[in-house]
C-alpha positions, -999 to +999 in steps of 0.1 A: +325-092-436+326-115-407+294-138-394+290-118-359+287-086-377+263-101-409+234-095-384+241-060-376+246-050-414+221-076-429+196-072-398+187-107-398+208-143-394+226-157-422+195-186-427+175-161-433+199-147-457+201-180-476+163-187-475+159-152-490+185-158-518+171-195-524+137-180-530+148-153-552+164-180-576+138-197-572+113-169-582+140-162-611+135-194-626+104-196-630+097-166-643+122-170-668+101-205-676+074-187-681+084-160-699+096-180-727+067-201-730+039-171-726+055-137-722+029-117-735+002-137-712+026-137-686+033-099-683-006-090-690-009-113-659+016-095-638+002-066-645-033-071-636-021-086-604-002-054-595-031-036-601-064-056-589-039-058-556-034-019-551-064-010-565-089-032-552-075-052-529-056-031-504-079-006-503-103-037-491-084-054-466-070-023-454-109-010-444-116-042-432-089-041-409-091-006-399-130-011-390-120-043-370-092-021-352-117+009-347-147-013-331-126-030-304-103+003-301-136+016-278-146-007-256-135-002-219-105-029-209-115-034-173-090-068-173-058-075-190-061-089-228-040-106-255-033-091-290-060-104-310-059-082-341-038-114-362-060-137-350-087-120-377-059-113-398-039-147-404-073-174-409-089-146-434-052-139-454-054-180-454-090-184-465-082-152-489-055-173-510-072-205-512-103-184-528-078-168-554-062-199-565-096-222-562-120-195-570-130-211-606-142-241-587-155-230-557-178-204-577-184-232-603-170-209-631-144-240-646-152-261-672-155-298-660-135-309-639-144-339-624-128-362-653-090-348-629-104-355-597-131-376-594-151-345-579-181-331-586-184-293-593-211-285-560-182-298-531-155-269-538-179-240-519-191-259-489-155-276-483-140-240-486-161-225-463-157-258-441-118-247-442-125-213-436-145-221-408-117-245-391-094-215-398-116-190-377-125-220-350-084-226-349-075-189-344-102-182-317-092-215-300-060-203-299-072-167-292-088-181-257-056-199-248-035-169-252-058-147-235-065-172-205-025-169-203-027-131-200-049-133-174-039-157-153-008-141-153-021-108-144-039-121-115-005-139-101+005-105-104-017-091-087-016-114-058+024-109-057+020-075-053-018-062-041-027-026-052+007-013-052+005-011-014+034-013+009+027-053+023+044-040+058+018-006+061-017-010+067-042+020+077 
């Protein structure tokens, strides 16, 4: 198979291809690490993921999204708007998967830890929900940018061509 048509077949470019393999090895080695230090840890591991993720977890982002979706999905659009659906989506994924790997700490459930990082058990809550905030703050800042964009392209287009109105026919 040739390079121009690797695309076509593939559906992507060929660094995508390689990043895709790389991570797969990658993901291969290490779980071949771990499998022959802890297998049966390991698998019961694996499989409680799998399931606290379908059962609980995608039923609960999946809700939360849909009720976002469904709340702004009725309100009157009188001027032109931006996408803004990821911008909930991408800071509360983020803020999401620093509570599942930090959740020991930032719910104080770990045993002591500050002899590893010179912390003391009370700062992992009020930092992550100091991230979380900057995440939010971030993603509406951006948000206004892209929507200001919109609009201010709308209005150039509006002024380009004024109501759909013939420019050379007035009544």
């Amino acid at each position: 198979m040739t390079m121009a048509r690797l695309p076509r077949w593939y559906g992507a470019g060929p660094l995508h291809l390689l990043v895709l393999i790389a991570s797969f090895a990658l993901t291969g080695y290490a779980a071949v690490r771990l499998f022959a230090a802890r297998p049966l840890e390991v698998a019961v591991w694996l499989v409680g993921a799998a399931v606290v993720h379908d059962l609980v977890l995608l039923p609960l982002y999946s809700l939360a999204d849909l009720s976002a979706l469904s709340v702004m999905r009725h309100r009157a659009q009188p001027v032109p708007t931006a996408p803004w659906i990821n911008h909930l989506r991408v800071p509360a994924f983020l803020s999401g998967v620093l509570l599942l790997v930090w959740f020991p700490l930032i719910l104080d459930l770990s045993a002591p830890y500050e002899g590893a990082t010179g912390l003391p058990e009370n700062v992992y809550l009020g930092r992550w929900l100091a991230i979380t905030g900057v995440l939010f703050a971030a993603s509406a800042l951006l948000f206004a940018v892209r929507l200001r964009r919109v609009r201010r392209a709308a209005r150039s287009e509006e002024q380009q061509s004024p109501s759909g109105h013939d420019a050379g026919h007035h009544p």
